[in-house]
Structures are given as structure tokens and as C-alpha cells.
C-alpha positions as CSV (number, residue, x, y, z in Angstrom):
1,X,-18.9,111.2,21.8
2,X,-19.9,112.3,18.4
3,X,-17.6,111.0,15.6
4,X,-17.3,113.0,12.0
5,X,-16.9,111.7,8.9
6,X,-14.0,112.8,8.0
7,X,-10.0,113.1,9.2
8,X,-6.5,114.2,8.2
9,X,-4.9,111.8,6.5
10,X,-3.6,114.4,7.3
11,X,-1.3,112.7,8.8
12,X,-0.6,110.7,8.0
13,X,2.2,106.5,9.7
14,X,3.6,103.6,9.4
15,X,2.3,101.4,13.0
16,X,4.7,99.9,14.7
17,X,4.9,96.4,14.8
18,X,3.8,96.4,11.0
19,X,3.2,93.3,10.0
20,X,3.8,93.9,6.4
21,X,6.5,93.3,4.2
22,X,8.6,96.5,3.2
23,X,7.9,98.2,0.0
24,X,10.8,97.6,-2.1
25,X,14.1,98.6,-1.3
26,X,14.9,99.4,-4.7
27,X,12.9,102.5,-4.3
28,X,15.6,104.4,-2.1
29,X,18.1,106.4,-3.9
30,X,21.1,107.3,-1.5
31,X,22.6,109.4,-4.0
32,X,19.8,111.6,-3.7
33,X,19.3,114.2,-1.0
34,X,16.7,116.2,-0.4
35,X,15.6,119.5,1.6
36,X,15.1,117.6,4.6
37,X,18.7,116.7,4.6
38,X,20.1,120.4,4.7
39,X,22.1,121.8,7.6
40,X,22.4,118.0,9.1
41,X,26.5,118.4,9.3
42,X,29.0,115.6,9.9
43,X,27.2,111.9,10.5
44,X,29.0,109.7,13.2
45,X,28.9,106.0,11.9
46,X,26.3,105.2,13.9
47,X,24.0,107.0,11.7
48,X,25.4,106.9,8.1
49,X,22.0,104.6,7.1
50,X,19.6,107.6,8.7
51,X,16.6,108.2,6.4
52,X,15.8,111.0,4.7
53,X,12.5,112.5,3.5
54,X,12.6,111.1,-0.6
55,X,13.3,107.7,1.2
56,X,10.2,107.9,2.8
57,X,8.4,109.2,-0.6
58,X,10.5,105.8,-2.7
59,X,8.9,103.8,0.0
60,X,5.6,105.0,-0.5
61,X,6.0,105.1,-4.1
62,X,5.8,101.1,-4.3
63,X,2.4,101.3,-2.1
64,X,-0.5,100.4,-3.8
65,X,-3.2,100.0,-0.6
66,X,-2.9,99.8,2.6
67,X,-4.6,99.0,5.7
68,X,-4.5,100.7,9.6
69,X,-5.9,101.1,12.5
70,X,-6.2,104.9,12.6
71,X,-6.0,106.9,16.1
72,X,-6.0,110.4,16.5
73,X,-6.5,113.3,18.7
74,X,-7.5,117.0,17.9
75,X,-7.6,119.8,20.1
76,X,-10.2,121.7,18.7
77,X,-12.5,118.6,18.6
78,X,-14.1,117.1,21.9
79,X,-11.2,118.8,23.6
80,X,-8.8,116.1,22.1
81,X,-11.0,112.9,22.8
82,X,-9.6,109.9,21.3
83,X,-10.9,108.2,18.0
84,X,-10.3,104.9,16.8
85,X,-10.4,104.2,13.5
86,X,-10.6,101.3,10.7
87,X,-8.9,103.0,7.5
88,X,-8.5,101.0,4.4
89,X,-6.7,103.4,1.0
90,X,-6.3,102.5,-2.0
91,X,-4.3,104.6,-5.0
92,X,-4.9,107.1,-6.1
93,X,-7.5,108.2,-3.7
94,X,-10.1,105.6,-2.1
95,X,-11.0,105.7,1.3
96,X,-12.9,103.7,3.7
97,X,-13.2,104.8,7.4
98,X,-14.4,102.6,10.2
99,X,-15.4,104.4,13.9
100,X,-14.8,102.1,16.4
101,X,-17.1,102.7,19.7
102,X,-15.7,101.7,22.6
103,X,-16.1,97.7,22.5
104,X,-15.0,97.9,19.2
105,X,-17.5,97.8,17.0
106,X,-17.8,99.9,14.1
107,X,-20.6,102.4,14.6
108,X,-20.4,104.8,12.0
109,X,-18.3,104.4,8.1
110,X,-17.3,106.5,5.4
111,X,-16.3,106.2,1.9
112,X,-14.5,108.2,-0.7
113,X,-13.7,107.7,-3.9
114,X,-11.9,109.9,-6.3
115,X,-13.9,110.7,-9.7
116,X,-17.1,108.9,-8.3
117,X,-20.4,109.7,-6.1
118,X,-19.7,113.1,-7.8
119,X,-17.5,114.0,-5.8
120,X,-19.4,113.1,-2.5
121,X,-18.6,111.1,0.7
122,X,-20.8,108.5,1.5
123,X,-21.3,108.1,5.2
124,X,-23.7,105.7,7.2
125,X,-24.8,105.2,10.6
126,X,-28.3,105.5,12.5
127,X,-28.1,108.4,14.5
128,X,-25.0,110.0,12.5
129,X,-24.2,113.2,11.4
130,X,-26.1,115.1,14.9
131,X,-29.6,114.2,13.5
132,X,-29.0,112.0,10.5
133,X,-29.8,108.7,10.5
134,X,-29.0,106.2,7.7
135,X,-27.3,106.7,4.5
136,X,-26.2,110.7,3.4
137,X,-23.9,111.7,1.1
138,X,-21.5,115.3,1.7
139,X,-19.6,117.3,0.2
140,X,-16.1,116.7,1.9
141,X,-15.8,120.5,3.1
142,X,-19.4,120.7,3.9
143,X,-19.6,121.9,8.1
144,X,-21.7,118.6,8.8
145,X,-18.9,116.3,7.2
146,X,-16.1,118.9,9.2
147,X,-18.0,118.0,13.0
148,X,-15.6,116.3,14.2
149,X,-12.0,116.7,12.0
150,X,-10.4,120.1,11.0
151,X,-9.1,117.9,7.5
152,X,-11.3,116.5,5.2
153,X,-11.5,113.1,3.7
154,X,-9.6,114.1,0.7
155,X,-6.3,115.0,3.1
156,X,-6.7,111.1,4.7
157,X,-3.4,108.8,5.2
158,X,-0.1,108.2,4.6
159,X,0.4,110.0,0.8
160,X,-1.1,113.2,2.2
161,X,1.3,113.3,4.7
162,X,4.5,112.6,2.9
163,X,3.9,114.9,-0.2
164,X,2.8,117.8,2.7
165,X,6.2,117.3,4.2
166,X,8.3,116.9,0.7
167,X,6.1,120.1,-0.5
168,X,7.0,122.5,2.5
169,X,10.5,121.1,2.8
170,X,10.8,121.7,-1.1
171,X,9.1,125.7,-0.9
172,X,11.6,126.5,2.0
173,X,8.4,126.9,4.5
174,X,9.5,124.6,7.3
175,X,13.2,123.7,8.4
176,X,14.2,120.3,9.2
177,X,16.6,119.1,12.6
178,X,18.4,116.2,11.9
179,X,16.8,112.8,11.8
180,X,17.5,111.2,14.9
181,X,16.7,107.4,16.0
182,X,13.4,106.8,18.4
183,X,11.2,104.2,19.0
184,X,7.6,104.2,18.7
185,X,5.3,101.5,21.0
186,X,8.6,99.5,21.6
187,X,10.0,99.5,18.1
188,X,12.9,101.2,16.0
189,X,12.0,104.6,14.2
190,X,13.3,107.5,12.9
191,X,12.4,110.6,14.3
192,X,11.6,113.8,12.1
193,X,11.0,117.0,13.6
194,X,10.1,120.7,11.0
195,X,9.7,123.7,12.5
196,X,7.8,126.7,10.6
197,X,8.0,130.1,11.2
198,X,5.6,131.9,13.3
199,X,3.7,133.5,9.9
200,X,3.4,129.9,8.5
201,X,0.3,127.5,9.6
202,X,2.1,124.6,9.8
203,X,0.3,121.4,7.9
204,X,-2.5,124.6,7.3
205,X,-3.4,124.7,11.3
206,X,-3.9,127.9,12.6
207,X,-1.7,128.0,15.7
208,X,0.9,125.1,14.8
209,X,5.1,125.7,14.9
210,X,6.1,122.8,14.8
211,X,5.3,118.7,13.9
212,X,7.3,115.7,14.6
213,X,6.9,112.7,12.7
214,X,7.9,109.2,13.6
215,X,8.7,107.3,10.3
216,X,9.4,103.5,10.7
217,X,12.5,102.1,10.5
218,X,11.3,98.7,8.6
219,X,8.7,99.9,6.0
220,X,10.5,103.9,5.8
221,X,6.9,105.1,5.8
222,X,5.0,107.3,8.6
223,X,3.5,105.6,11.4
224,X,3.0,108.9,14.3
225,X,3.0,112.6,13.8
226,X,2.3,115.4,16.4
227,X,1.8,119.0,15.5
228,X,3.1,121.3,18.2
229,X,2.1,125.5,19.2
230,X,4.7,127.5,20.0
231,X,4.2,126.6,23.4
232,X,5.1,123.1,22.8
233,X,1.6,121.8,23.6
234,X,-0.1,119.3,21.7
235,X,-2.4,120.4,18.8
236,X,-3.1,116.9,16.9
237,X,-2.0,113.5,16.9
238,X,-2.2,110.8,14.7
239,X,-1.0,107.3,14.7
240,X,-1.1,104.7,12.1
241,X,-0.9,101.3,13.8
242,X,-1.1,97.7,12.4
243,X,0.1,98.7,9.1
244,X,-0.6,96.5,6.3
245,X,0.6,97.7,2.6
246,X,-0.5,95.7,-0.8
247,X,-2.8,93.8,0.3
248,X,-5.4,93.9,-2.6
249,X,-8.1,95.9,-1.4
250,X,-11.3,95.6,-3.9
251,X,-14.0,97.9,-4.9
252,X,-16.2,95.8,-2.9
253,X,-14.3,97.6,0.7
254,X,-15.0,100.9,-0.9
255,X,-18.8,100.2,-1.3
256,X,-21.7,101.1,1.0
């Protein structure tokens, strides 16, 4: 199947099983509440430690790269084929994306960088891009870079996901149900879940009422979102496994 150059970020998750160290805990203010903590009532003791949203933004405030093994699913692309994905993200905005075919090697890459290529993402692969072959360089909202992902480059990983969230939450355009505890692939999570009304486009997709987000109980950062229609059918999907944070990522990873 074809593979674009480009994804959400939009997502934006903490994997499960992380095998990184949690951001410091310093970072989380419980004095502080947020919209996302509105209309929650009484807590039963079970759940006086439950997360809320400016958690998860302290967490992801002491993040300065990260690594993951990116999949998603999109409706509207290959009829919600899965992609495999080798992101690396560094502050403020660099990006590498590795496709993974289907014996995992990487087939196809692309790079971003904030301020540089003027402005351009940098993709490579023989045979990429429909026709292109080699090297090319995009314009993130350019059709060609869109092929396969709704969300450009520039909406890629965790940060996207979490100021999205803190943003709507903030503006009064979704409405939060109380956090409640999950698992994700076998370990502890908190599970999310914002509903928007039926004139809002959810996350900016056409269509979408409602997106669930899985934030890990560990790291406090997002490892799995789905965005929901009204009809409770899935829209997107995008999970953020093997989640490695400050690992020193160089300019060399961000290079092609």
C-alpha cells in the first residue's frame, strides 16, 4: 500500500510498556485544576490520585525528545490500512518518520524541521510519492505530501495532541467525562474521553463527535487516541508504543 509523508501527530501517546523514565514529577501541580476536571463530582478514594489534563501538559513540559513506534489508522486513507511507523521529535518541532513495510524495514522517511529546508519536508524513497523516486522536498500541505494522512507533518506527536486537547477544553468546545482507570496492551492508564457538539469538527475532522485518549499512568503522557462519529464508529487511531523520552536525539537523526 502507498505510504504518505506525512501524519497527525495528531495524535498524538505514551506506549505502553514505556521503557523510559517519567518526566519529572515535580511538574504536576495538584492544586491546579483545569477544564478537563469540570463537572467530575465527588472522587471515591480509589481515585483521589486520577490525572487531569495540566498533569499531562507538566509531564510533557519536562520532554525534550522522544522516540516511538508510531501506528495509526485513518478511515479516509486505504480504507483504514494500518501504518507502522519509526518517529523520532525533538523540541520545538523536529521530526523524523520511518515507514516500516511489512518485514520491517524502513521503506520510505521523512524529515521536518522547524525554521529550516524553508519550510519544506524532506522525503526519500525510490518509488515514493505515486511516481517519485529519490529525494523531493514538499510543502507540508501540498496534496502529494497529504496522500496518505489527513494531518500534516507539522501536527506530528505527543505536543500536538496535548495543547489540542488543553486548547478545546480551555475555549469550551469539547466537554470532558471523568477520567476513569483502563489499561492499554496489558498496562495501567487513564482513560480520557471529550465529546464535541455536533457543529464542532472534533481535532478539525469533518465528521468526528467524539475522541478518547488513553494517557499512561507511569510517564502521565498520551500513548492511544481514537476519534469517534456520532455513530460511535472508528474515524482514526493512533498509538504511540515503545515510548522513549530524553534520549538525546542529534541533528544527525534529522538529516537526509
Amino acid at each position: 500500500m502507498s505510504k504518505g509523508a506525512v501524519l497527525l501527530v495528531t495524535a498524538a501517546i505514551a506506549a505502553a510498556g514505556a521503557s523510559a523514565a517519567p518526566p519529572n514529577p515535580g511538574t504536576r501541580d495538584r492544586g491546579t485544576r483545569d477544564p478537563g476536571t469540570r463537572d467530575r463530582g465527588p472522587r471515591d478514594p480509589g481515585t483521589r490520585d486520577r490525572v487531569t489534563w495540566s498533569d499531562v501538559a507538566g509531564s510533557y513540559a519536562a520532554v525534550r525528545d522522544y522516540t516511538a513506534t508510531y501506528e495509526k489508522r485513518e478511515r479516509a486513507i486505504d480504507h483504514g490500512e494500518p501504518q507502522t511507523i519509526r518517529l523520532s521529535f525533538r523540541q520545538p518541532l523536529d521530526v523524523r518518520l520511518d515507514w516500516l513495510d511489512d518485514k520491517g524495514k524502513v521503506d520510505q522517511t521523512a524529515v521536518y524541521r522547524q525554521g529550516l529546508n524553508d519550510g519544506k519536508l524532506v522525503a526519500r524513497r525510490s518509488g515514493m510519492l505515486g511516481s517519485m523516486v529519490g529525494t523531493v522536498r514538499l510543502d507540508p500541505h501540498d496534496k502529494r505530501a497529504l496522500e496518505d494522512s489527513r494531518h500534516p507533518i507539522t501536527e506530528v506527536g505527543l505536543g500536538y495532541i496535548i495543547d489540542r486537547v488543553a486548547r478545546d477544553l480551555r475555549d469550551g468546545r469539547v466537554t470532558s467525562r471523568p477520567v476513569v482507570e483502563d489499561t492499554v496492551d496489558g498496562s495501567p492508564a487513564w482513560r480520557f474521553q471529550l465529546d464535541a457538539p455536533a457543529e464542532v469538527p472534533l481535532f478539525g475532522i469533518e465528521g468526528a463527535a467524539r475522541a478518547i485518549v488513553w494517557v499512561d499512568r507511569a510517564v502521565k503522557l498520551p500513548e492511544k487516541v481514537e476519534i469517534l462519529d456520532a455513530a460511535s464508529a472508528m474515524i482514526e487511531r493512533h498509538h504511540f508504543k515503545n515510548l522513549r523520552v530524553n534520549v538525546g536525539l542529534t541533528d544527525a537523526v534529522f538529516t537526509l
